[in-house]
N, C-alpha and C positions, 0 to 999 in steps of 0.2 A: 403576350404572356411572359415574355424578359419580364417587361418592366415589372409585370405583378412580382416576380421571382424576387426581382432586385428589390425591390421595397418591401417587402416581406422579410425576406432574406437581411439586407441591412438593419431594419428595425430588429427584430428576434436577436442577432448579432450582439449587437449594440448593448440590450435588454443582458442578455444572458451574462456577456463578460462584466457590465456592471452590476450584477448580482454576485459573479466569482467573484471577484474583487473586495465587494461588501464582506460576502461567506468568511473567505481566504484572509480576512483583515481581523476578523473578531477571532476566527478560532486561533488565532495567532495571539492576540492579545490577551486571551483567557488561556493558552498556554504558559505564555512567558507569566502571566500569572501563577501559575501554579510552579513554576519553575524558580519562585520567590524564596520559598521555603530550604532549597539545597543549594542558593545562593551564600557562599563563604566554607562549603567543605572542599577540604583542599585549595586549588585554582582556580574554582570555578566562580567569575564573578559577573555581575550583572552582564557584561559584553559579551562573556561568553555564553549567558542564558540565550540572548540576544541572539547571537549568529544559531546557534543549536535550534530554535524554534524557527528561523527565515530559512534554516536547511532542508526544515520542515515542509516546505511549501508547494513543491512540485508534487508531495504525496498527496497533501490535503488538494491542490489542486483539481487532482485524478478521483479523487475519494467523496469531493461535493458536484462534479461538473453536474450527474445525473439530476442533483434538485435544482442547478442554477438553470440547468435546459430545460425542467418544467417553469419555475418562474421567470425565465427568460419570454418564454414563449406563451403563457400567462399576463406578463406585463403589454407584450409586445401587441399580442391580437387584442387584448382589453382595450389598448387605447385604440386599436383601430376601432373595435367595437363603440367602444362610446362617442366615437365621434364620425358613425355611420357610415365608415369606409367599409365596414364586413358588409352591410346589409347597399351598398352600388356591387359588391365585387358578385354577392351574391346573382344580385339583379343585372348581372351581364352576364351571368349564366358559368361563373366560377364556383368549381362544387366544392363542398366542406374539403373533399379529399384530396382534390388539384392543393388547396392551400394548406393542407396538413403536409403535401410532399415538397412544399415551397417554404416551408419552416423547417423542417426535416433533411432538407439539402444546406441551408446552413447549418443546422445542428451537427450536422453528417462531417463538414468540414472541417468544425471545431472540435468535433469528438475526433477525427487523425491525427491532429496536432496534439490534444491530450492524451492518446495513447501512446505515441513517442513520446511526450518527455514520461506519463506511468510506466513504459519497458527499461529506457533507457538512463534517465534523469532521476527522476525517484529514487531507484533502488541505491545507484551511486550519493545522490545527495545524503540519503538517510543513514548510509554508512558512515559516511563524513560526518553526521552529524553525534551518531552514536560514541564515533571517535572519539569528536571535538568534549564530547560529554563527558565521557567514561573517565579518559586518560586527565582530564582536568581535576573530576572528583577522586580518585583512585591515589592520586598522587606517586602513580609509580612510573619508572622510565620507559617510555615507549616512542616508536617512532615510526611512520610509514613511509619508508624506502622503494627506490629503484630495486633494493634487494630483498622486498617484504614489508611485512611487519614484525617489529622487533619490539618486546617487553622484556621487562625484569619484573621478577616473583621471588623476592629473599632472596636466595645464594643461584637464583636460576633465573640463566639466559634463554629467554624465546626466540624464536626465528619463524615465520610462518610466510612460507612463499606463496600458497594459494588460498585465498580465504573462497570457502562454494556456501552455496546455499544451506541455510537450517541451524549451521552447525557443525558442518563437514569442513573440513582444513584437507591442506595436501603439501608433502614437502615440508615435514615441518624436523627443526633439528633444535635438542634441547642442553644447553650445558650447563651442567651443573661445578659449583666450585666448592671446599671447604672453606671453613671459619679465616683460613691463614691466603687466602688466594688463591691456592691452588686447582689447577684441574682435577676434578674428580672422575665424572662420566659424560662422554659426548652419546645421546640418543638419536637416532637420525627413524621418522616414520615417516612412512609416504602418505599415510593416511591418518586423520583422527577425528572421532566421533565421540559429540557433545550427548550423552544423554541428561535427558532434563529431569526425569523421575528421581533421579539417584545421585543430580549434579557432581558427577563424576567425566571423565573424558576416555574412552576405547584408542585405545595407541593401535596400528596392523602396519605388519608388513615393517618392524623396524630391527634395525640394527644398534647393539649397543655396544661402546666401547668402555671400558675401565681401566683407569690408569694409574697401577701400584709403582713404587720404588725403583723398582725394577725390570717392569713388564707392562703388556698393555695385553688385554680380557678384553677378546672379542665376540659376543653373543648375537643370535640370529633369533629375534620374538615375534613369533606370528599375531599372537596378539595380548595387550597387555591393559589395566583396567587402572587407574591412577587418578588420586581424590581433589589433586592443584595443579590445573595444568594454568591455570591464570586465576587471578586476585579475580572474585565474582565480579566486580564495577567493572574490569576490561571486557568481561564475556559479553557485553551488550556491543561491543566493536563487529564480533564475529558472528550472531545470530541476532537476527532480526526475523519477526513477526513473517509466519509464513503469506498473509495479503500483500507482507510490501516488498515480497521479492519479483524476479520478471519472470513470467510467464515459461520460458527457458530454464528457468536456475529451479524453478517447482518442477517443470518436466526431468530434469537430470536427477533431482533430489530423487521426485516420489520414485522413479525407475534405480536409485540406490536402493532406496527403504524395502523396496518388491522384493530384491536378489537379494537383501538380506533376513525377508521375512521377518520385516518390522512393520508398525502398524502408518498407515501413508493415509488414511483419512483426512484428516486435519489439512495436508498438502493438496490432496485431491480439490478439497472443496471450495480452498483457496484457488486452483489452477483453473475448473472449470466454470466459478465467479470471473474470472479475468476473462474467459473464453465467451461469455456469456453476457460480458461488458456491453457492446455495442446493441444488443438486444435489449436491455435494461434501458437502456440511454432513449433509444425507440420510444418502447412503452412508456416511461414517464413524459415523452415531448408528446406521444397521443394522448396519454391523458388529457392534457390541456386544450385540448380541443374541444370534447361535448360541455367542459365546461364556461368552454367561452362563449359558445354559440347556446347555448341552455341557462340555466341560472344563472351565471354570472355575469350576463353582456350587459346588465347596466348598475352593476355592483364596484363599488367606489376603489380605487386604486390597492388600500389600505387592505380591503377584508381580501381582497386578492391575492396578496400576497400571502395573508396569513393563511386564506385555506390552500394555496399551494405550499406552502412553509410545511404544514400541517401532512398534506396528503406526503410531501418529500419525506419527511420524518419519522411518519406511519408504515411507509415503506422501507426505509432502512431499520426502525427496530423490526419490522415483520422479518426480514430479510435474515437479519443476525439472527432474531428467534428459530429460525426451520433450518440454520444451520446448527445450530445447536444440537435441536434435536434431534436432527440428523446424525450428528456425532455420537448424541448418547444410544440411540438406539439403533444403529449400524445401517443407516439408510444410504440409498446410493449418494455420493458425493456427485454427481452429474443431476439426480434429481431434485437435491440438496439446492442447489443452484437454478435449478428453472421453474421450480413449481413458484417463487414468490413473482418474479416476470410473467409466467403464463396466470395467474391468476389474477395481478391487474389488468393484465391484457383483456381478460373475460368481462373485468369491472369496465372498461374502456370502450368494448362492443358497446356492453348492453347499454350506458349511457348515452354513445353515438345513438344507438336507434332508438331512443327516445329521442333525441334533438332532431334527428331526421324522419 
């Protein structure tokens, strides 16, 4: 029974990462396509469209595995199907489901790997790359230190020691100068928060200094409400899309947003999608089972792909759709998240028991 694992396992393997790799290569390509068009504002020139889409890739990675492990595992069992290896393993008495868990243990291992580098890799690359982006088009001074990150915005100096998730800073200290060089005011807040409604930034918890002719004005603001805390092109450096942060930085966000009775929906549904990852991952590799062994065992390589291409595709807009509506009509964010998993799942039965 190894070997069947191993040969199973190898082949699906094989099948699934040359599917990522295809995925991973075109939506790459049709990026940097589209990244044609803001190629010469400011610094930004085709190299750097270049690096900014390849920084891309640990996301899109994490973001396509679920349809490369359906047609992974599609390609894989098709060709053992067509060339009667399903129908001996069968007839030694290996049931549909011994070889759904012998596809499913490489998928299983491939999906760890892919969630490390989605917790960890991702989230870091995609900064990096918003960076590389921002501060190329933006054409303003900035720079990512051992002491931060540090912008200029006209006569004002940024410092931002903690970049968190959403939109949340920490540690952040602002000088401002007059027309002549001089110091005007040093701000120093421990906290600031990005609202999006009002593209405005909430300053708490700061201290301000001012510094006249003869004196220096020192003020204690709990909290303060301010229309430029950065040139908009920089703000994509500091919030990024709540799916592509890590699992950790949604959990610390949405438990800010609670304690300050703001709306955490949107975080929720992205956390418990991520939570809900390896379940997805499942169901789409069972998919591919009633259809190998049912209509499709002797259907030609080509149409194979495209009705897994299809079924993958069908599930991610279904997927995005019931979070939507989720959002708009205040559905759980936990149910948000499992009802499009459990209801292929359902589609998945009831086609096994037809093939069985």
């Amino acid at each position: 029974m190894k070997e069947i694992d191993y040969y199973i396992g190898k082949s699906t393997t094989l099948n699934a990462l040359l599917v990522l790799v295809v995925l991973i290569g075109l939506f790459t390509f049709f990026s940097f396509i589209d990244e044609i068009d803001d190629i010469g504002q400011g610094d930004y020139d085709a190299f750097k469209a270049l690096q900014y889409v390849l920084l891309q890739s640990p996301r899109r990675l994490y973001e396509l595995f679920p349809i490369a492990a359906l047609l992974g595992v599609l390609l894989s069992l098709g060709m053992m199907a067509n060339h009667s290896e399903l129908t001996v393993m069968r007839a030694s008495g290996i049931s549909i489901n011994r070889i759904y868990w012998s596809t499913m243990k490489a998928i299983g291992f491939m999906m760890v790997i892919v969630i490390i580098l989605g917790e960890w890799v991702a989230p870091y690359s995609e900064r990096q790359a918003q960076h590389l982006r921002s501060i190329a088009k933006a054409e303003r001074i900035a720079l990512q230190t051992r002491y931060g990150f540090w912008a200029r915005d006209g006569n004002m100096f940024i410092n931002i020691r903690d970049i968190q998730g959403g939109g949340r800073l920490g540690n952040i200290s602002l000088f401002e100068f007059e027309k002549n060089g001089k110091m005007h005011t040093i701000t120093h807040s421990q906290h600031a928060n990005y609202q999006q409604k009002d593209k405005t930034w909430i300053l708490e918890d700061s201290q301000q200094n001012r510094f006249f002719e003869d004196r220096i004005v020192t003020n204690h603001i709990e909290q303060a409400q301010i229309g430029s805390l950065l040139n908009p092109e920089l703000i994509g450096i500091l919030i990024l899309k709540p799916e592509r942060l890590s699992v950790w930085d949604l959990y610390q966000y949405i438990d800010y947003l609670k304690e300050n009775s703001q709306r955490s929906a949107q975080y929720e549904l992205a956390f418990w999608g991520k939570v809900v990852y390896p379940v997805l991952v499942a169901v789409m590799t069972f998919l591919a089972i009633p259809f190998v062994f049912g209509s499709l065992r002797t259907v030609p390589v080509g149409q194979r792909i495209m009705i897994g291409a299809l079924l993958g595709i069908g599930f991610h807009i279904f997927n995005q759709t019931i979070g939507h509506i989720g959002l708009i009509y205040n559905m759980s964010p936990l149910g948000s998240a499992v009802i499009p998993s459990v209801l292929f799942l359902m589609i998945g039965v009831f086609l096994m028991r037809r093939v069985t």
